[in-house]
C-alpha atoms as an extended CHARMM CRD file, in Angstrom:
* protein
*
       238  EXT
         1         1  UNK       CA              0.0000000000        0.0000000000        0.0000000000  PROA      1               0.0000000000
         2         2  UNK       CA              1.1120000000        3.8570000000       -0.4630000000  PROA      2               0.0000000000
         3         3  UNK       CA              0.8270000000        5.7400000000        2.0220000000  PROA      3               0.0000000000
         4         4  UNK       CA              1.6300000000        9.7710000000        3.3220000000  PROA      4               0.0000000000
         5         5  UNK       CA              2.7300000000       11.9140000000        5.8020000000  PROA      5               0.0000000000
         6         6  UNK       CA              0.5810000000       14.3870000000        4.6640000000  PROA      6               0.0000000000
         7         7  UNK       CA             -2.0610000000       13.7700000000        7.1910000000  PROA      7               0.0000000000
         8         8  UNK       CA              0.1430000000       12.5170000000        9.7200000000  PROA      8               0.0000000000
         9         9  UNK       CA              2.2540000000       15.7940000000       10.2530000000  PROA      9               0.0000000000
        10        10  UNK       CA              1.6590000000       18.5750000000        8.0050000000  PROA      10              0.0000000000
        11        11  UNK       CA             -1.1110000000       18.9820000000        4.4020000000  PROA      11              0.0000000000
        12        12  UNK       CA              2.2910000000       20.7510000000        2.8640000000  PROA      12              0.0000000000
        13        13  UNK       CA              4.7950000000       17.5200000000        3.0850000000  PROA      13              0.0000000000
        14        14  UNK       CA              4.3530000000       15.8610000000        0.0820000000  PROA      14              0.0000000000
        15        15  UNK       CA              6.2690000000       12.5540000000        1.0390000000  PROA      15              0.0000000000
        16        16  UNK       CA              5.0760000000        9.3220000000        1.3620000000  PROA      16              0.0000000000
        17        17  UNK       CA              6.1510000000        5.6110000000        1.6800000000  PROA      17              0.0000000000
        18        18  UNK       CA              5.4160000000        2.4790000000        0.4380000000  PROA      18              0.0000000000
        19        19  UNK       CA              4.3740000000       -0.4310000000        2.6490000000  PROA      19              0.0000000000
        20        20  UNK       CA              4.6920000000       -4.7760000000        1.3650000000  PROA      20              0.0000000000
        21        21  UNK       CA              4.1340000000       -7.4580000000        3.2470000000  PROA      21              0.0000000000
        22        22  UNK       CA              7.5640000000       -9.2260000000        4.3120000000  PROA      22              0.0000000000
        23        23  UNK       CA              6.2160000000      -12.0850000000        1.4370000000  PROA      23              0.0000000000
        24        24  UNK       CA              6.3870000000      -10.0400000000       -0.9310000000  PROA      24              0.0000000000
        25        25  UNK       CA              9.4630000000       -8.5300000000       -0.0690000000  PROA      25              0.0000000000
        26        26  UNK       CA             10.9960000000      -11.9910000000        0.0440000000  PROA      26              0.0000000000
        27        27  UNK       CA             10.0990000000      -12.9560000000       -3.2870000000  PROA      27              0.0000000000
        28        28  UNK       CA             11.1730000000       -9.7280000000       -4.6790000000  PROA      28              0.0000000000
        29        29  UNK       CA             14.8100000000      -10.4890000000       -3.4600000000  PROA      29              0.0000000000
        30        30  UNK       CA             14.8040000000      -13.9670000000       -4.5430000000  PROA      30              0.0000000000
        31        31  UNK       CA             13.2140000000      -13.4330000000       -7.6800000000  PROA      31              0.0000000000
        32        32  UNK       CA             15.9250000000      -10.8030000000       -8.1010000000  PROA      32              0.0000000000
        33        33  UNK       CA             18.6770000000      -13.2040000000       -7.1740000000  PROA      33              0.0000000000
        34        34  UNK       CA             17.3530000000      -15.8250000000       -9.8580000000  PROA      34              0.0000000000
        35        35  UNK       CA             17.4340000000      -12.9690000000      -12.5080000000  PROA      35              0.0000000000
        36        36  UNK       CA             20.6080000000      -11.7840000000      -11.3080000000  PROA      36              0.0000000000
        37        37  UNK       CA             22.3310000000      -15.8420000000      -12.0650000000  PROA      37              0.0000000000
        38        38  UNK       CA             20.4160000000      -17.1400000000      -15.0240000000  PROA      38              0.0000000000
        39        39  UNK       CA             22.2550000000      -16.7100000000      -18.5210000000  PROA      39              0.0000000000
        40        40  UNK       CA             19.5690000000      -16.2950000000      -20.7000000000  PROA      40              0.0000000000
        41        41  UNK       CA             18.6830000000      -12.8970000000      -22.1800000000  PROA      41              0.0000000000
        42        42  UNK       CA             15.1430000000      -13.8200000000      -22.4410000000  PROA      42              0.0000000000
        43        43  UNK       CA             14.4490000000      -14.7850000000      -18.5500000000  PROA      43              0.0000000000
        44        44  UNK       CA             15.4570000000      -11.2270000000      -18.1550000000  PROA      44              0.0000000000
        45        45  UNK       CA             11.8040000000      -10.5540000000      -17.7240000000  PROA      45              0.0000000000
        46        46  UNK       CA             10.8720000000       -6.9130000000      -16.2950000000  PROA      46              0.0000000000
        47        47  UNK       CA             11.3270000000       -6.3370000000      -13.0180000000  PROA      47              0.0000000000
        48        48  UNK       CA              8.8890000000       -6.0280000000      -10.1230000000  PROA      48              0.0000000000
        49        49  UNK       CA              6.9300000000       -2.5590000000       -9.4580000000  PROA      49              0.0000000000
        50        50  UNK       CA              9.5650000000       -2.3770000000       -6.2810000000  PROA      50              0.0000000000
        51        51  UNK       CA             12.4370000000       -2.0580000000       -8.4290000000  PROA      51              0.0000000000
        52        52  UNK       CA             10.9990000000       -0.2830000000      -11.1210000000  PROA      52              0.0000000000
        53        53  UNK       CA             10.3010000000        2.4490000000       -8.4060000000  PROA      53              0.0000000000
        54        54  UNK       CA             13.1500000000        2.3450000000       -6.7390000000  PROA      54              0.0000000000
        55        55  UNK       CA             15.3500000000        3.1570000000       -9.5400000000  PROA      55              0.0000000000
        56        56  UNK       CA             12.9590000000        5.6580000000      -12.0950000000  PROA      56              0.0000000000
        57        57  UNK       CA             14.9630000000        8.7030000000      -12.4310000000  PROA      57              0.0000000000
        58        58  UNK       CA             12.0730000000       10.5640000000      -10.7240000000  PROA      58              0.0000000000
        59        59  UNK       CA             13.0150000000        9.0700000000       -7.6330000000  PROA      59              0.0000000000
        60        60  UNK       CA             16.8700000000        9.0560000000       -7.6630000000  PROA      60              0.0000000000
        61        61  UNK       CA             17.7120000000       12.1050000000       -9.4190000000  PROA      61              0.0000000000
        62        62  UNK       CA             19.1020000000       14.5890000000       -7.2340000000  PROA      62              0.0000000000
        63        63  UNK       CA             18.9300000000       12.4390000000       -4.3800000000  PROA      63              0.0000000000
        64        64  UNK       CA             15.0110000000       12.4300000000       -4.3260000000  PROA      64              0.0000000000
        65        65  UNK       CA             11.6410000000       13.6920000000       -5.1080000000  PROA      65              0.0000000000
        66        66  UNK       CA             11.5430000000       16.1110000000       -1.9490000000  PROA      66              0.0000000000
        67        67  UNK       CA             15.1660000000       16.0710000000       -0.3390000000  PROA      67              0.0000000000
        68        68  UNK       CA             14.3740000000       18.8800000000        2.0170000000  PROA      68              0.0000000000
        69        69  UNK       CA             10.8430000000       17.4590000000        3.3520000000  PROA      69              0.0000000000
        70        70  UNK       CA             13.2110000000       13.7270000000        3.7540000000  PROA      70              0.0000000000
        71        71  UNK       CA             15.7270000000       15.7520000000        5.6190000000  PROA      71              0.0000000000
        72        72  UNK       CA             13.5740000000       16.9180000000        8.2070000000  PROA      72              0.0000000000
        73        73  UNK       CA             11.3240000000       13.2640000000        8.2300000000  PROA      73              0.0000000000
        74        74  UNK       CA             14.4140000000       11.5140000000        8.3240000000  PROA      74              0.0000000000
        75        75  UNK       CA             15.1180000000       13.0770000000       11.6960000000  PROA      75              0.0000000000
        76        76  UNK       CA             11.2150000000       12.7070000000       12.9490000000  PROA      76              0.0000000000
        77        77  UNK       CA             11.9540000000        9.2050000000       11.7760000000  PROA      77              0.0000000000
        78        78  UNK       CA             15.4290000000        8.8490000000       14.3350000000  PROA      78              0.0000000000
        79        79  UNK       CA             14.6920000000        6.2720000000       16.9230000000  PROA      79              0.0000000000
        80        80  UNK       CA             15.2360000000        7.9520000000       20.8240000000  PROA      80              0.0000000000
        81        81  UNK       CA             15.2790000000        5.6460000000       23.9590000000  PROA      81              0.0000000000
        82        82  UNK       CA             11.9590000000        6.4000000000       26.3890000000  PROA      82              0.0000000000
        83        83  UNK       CA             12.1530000000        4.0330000000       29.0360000000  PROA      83              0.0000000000
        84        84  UNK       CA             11.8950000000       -0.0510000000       29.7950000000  PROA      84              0.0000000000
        85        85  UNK       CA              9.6250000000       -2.4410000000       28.8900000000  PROA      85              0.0000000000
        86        86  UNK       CA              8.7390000000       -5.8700000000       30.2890000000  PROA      86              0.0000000000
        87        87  UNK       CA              8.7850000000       -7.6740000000       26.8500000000  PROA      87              0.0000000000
        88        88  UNK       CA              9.6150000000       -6.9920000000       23.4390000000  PROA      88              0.0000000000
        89        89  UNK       CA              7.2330000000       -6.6190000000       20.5330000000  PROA      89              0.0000000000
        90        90  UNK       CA              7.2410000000       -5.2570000000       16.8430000000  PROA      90              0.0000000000
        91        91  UNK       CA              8.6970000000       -1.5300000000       18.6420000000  PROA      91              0.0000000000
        92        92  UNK       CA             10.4290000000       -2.7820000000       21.0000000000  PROA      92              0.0000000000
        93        93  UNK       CA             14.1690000000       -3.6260000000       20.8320000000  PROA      93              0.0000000000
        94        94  UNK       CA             16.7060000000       -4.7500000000       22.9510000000  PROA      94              0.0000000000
        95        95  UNK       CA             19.7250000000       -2.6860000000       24.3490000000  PROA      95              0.0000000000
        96        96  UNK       CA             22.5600000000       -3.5610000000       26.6230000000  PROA      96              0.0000000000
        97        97  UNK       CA             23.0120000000       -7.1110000000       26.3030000000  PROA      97              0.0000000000
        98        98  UNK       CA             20.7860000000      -10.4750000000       25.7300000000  PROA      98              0.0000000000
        99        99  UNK       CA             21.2280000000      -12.4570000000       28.3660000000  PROA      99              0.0000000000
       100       100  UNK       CA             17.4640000000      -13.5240000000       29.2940000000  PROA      100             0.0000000000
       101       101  UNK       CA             15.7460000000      -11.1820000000       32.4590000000  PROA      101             0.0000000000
       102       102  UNK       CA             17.7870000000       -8.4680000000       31.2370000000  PROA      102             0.0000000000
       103       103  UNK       CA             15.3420000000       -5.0840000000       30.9730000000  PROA      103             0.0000000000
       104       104  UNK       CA             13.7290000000       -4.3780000000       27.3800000000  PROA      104             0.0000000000
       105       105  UNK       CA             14.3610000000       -0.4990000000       26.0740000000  PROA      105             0.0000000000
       106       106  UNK       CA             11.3040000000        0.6180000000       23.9610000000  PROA      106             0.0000000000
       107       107  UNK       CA             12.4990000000        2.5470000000       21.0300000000  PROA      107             0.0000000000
       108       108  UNK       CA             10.4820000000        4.7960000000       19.7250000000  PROA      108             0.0000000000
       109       109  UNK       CA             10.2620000000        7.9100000000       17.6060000000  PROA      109             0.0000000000
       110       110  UNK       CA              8.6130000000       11.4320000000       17.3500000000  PROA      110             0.0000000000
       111       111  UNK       CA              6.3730000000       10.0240000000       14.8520000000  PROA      111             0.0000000000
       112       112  UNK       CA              5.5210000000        7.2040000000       17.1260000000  PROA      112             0.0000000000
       113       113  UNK       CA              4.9380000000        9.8250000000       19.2570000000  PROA      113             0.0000000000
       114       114  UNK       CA              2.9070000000       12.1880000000       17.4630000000  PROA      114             0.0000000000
       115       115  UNK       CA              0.6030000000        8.8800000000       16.3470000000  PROA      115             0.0000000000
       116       116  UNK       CA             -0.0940000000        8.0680000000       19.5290000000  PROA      116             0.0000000000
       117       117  UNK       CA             -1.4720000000       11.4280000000       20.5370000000  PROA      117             0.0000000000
       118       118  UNK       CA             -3.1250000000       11.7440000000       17.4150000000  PROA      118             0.0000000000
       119       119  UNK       CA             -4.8680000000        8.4250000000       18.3280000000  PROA      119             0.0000000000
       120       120  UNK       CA             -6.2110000000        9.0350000000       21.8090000000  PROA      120             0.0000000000
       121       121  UNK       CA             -7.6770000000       12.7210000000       20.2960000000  PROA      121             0.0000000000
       122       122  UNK       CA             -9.2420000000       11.0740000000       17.7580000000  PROA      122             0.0000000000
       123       123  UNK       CA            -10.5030000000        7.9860000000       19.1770000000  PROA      123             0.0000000000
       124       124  UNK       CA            -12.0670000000       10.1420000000       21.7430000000  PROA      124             0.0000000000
       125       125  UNK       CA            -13.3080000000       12.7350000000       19.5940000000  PROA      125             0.0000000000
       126       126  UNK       CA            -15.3030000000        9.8270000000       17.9980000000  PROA      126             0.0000000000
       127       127  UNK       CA            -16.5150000000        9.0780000000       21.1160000000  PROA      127             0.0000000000
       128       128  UNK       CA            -17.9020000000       11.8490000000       21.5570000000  PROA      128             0.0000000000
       129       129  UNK       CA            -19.4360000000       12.8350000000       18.5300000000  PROA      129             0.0000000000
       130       130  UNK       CA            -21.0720000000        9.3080000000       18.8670000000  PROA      130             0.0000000000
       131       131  UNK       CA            -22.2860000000       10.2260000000       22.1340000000  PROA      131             0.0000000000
       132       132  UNK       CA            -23.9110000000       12.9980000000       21.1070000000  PROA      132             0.0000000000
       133       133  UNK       CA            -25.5650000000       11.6780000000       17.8550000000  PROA      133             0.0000000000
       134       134  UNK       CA            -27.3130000000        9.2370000000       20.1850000000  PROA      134             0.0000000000
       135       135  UNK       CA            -28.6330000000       11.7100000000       22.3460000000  PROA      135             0.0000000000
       136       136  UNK       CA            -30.1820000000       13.1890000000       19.5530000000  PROA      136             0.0000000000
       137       137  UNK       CA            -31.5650000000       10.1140000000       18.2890000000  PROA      137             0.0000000000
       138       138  UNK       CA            -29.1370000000        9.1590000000       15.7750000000  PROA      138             0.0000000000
       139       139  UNK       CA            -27.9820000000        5.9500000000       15.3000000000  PROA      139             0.0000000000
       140       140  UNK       CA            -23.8610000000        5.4500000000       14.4160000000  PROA      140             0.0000000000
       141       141  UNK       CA            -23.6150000000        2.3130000000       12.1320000000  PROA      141             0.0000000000
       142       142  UNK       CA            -20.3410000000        1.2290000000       13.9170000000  PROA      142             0.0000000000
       143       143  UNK       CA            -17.9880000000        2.9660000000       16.2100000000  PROA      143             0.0000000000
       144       144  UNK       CA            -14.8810000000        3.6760000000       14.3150000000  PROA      144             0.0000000000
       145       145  UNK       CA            -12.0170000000        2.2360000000       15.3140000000  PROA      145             0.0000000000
       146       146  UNK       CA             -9.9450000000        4.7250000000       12.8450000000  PROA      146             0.0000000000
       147       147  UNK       CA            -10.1010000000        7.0790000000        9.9850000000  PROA      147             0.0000000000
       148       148  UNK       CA            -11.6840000000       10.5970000000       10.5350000000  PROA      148             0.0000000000
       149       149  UNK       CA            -15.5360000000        9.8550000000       10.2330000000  PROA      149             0.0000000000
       150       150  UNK       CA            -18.6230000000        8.5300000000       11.3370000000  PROA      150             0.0000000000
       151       151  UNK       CA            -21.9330000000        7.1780000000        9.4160000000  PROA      151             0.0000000000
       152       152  UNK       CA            -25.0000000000        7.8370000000       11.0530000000  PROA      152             0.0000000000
       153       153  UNK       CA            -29.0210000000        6.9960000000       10.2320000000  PROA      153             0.0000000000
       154       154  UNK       CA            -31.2630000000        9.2080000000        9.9230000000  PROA      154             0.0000000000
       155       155  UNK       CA            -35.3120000000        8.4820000000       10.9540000000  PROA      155             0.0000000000
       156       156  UNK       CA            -37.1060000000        6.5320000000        8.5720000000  PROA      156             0.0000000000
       157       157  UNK       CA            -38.2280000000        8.7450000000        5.6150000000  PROA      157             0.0000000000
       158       158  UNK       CA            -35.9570000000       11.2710000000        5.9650000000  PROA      158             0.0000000000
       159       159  UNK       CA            -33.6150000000       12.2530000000        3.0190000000  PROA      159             0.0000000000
       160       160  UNK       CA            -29.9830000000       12.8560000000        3.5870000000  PROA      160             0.0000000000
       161       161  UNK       CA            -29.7680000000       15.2730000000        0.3500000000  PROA      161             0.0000000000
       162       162  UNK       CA            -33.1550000000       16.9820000000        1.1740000000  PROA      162             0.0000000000
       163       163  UNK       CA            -31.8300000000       17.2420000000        4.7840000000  PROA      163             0.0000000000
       164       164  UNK       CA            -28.4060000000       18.6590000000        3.6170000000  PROA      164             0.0000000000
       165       165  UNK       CA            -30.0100000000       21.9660000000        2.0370000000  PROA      165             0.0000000000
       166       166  UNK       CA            -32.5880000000       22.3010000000        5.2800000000  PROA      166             0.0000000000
       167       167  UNK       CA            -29.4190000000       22.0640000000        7.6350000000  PROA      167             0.0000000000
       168       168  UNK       CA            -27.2720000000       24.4240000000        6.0970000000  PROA      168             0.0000000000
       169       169  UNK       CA            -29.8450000000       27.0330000000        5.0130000000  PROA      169             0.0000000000
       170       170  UNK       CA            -31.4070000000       26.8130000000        8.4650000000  PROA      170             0.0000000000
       171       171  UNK       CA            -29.4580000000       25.5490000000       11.0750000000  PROA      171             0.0000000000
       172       172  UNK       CA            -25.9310000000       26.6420000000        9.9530000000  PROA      172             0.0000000000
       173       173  UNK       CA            -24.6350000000       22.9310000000        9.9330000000  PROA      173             0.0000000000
       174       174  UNK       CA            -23.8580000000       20.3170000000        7.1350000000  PROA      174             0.0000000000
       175       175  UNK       CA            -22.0150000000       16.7410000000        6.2640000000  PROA      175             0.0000000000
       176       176  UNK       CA            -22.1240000000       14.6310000000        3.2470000000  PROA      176             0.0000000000
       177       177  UNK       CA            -24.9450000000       12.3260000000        2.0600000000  PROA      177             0.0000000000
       178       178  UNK       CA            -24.5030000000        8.8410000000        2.6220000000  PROA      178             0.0000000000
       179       179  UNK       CA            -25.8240000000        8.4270000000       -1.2860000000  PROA      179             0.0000000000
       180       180  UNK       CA            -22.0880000000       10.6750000000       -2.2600000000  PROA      180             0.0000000000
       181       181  UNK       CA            -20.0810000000        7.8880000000       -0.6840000000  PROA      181             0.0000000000
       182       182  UNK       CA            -21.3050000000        5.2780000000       -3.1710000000  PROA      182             0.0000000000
       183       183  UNK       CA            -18.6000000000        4.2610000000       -5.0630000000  PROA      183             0.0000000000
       184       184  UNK       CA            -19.3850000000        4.2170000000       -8.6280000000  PROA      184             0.0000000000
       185       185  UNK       CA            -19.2700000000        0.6180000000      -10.6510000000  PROA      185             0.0000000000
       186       186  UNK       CA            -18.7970000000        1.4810000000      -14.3830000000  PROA      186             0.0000000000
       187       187  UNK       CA            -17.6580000000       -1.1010000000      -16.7400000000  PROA      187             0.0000000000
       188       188  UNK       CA            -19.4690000000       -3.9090000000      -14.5290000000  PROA      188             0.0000000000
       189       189  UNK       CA            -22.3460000000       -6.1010000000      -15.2110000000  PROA      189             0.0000000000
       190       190  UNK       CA            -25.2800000000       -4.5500000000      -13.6530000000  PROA      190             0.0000000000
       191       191  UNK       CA            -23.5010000000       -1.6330000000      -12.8580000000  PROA      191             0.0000000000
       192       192  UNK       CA            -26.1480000000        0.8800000000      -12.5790000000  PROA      192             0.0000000000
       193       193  UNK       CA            -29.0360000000       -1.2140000000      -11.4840000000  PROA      193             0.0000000000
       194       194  UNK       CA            -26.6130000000       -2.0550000000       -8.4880000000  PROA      194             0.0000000000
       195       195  UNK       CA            -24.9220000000        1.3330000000       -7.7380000000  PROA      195             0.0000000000
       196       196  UNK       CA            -28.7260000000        2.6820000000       -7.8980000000  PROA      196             0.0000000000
       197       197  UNK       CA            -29.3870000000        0.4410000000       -5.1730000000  PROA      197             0.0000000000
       198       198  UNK       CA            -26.2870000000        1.4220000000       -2.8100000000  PROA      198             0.0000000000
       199       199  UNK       CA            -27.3240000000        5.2580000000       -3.4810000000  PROA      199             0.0000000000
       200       200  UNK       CA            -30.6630000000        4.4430000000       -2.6450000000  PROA      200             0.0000000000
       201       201  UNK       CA            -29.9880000000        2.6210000000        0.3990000000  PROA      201             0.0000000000
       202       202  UNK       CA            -27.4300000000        5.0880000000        1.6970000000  PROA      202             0.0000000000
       203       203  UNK       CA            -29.7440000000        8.1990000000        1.1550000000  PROA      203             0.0000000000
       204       204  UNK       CA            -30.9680000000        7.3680000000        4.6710000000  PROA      204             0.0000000000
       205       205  UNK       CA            -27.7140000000        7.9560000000        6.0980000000  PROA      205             0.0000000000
       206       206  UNK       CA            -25.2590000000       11.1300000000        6.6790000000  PROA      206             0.0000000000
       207       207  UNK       CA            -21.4320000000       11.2260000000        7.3240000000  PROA      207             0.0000000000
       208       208  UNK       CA            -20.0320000000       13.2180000000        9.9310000000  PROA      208             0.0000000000
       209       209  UNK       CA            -16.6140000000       14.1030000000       10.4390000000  PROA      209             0.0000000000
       210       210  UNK       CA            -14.8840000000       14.2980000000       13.7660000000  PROA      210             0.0000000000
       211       211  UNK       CA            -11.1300000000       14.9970000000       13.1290000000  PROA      211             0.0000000000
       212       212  UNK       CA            -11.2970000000       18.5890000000       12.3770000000  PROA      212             0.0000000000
       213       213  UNK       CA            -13.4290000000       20.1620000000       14.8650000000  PROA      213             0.0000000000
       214       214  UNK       CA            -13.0580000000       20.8770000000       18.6850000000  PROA      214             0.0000000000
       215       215  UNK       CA            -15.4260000000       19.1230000000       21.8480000000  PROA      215             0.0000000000
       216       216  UNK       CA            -17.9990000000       22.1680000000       21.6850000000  PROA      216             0.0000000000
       217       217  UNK       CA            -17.9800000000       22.1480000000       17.7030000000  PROA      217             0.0000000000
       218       218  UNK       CA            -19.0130000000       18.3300000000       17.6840000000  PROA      218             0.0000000000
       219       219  UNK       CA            -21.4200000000       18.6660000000       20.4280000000  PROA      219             0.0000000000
       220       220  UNK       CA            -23.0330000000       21.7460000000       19.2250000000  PROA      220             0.0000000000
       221       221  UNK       CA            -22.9050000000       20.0300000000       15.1920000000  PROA      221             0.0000000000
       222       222  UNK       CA            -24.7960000000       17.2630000000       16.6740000000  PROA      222             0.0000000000
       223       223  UNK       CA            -27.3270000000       19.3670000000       18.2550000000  PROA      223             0.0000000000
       224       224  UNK       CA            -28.5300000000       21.3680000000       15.3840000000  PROA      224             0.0000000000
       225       225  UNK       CA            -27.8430000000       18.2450000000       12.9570000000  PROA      225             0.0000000000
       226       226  UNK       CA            -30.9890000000       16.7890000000       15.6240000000  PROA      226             0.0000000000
       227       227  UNK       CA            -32.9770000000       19.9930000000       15.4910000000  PROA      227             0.0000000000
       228       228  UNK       CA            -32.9320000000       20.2360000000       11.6500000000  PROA      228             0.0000000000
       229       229  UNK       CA            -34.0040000000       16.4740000000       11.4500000000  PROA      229             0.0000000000
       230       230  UNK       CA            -36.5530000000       17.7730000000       13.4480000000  PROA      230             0.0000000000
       231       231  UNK       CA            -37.8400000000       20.7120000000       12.0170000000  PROA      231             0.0000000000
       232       232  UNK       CA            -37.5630000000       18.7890000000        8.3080000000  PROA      232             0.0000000000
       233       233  UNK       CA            -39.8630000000       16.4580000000        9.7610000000  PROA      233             0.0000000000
       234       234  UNK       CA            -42.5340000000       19.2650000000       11.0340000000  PROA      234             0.0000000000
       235       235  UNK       CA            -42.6210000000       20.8540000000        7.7630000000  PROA      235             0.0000000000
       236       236  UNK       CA            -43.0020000000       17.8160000000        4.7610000000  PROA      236             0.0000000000
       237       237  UNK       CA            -44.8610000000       15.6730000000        7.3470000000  PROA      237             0.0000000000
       238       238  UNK       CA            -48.5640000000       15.3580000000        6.4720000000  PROA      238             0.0000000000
């Protein structure tokens, strides 16, 4: 998978890495190594996307794509010492010796760091904003356990897009309609009549972000995101 710093640390650093499964890398090297010893030109097959990466002249010409946003990741990157450990896991190394008893050193990093706090915001942040979605008597699909949203329902009936242009013309408050994050199935058999259904289903459901705004923000979105579900109802009921 690729994957970026960008949301991690800063929208401006425009570096990224790429992650593979240690299979992968293992046949990578080894179908390398066969390539590297057999004689004939026409097992010279192309290479794997790893190696064609790693050596494009995008990526090694001048010593990178972004040497100065490297520089300063490289360093964020540096492992520092931050205490003992009982055991040793994935992050965890061992220094000063082997012999077995001897204390375990977590190493860690400013980006481990910076992940961790970025974590316990945003898993409570979700919390929250779940919290009060209930209390105004919408339901969360499932409690994220990551990313930077949430999906709730809305009351039987009510439209997501017709509810969009009530909330933000009336109640200063918006999200996206479950029906925009359908993803779209072109070039498949039964495409439409299937994507039609997904957009249909979702229209009953709204997505509500809770990385970017503060405690009050997501209480007080909820609140009028309630009220305007609400007053919708009051004024296209019969």
């Amino acid at each position: 998978s690729i994957s970026s710093f960008t949301k991690i640390w800063s929208p401006g650093l425009r570096l990224g890495w790429i992650e593979v499964r240690l299979w992968h890398h293992y046949r990578y090297y080894h179908y390398h190594h066969q390539q590297q010893n057999c004689s004939s030109s026409s097992s010279q097959a192309t290479p794997p996307l790893l190696k064609k990466l790693a050596t494009a002249g995008y990526i090694v010409s001048g010593g990178g794509v972004a040497p100065w946003a490297e520089a300063v990741t490289t360093q964020l990157l540096s492992p520092d010492i931050v205490g003992e450990a009982e055991g040793m896991d994935e992050s965890t190394a061992e220094v000063g010796g082997s012999s077995a008893g001897a204390p375990m050193t977590t190493i860690t990093t400013a980006v481990d760091l910076h992940v961790d706090m970025l974590r316990g915001d945003y898993r409570r942040r979700a919390n929250l904003l779940v919290t009060a979605l209930a209390e105004e008597g919408l339901e969360v699909a499932v409690v994220p356990s990551g990313g930077f949203f949430i999906m709730a329902q809305l009351p039987d009936g009510v439209d997501a897009s017709a509810l969009l242009a009530h909330a933000e013309a009336n109640h200063a408050v918006t999200f996206l309609a479950g029906s925009r994050c359908c993803p779209e199935l072109e070039g498949h058999a039964g495409s439409k009549e299937l994507a039609g259904e997904w957009k249909r289903e979702l229209g009953g459901w709204v997505r509500c972000c809770f990385a970017w705004h503060d405690d009050a923000e997501l209480v007080e979105g909820a609140r009028r995101l309630g009220a305007a579900v609400r007053s919708l109802g009051r004024t296209t009921g019969p």
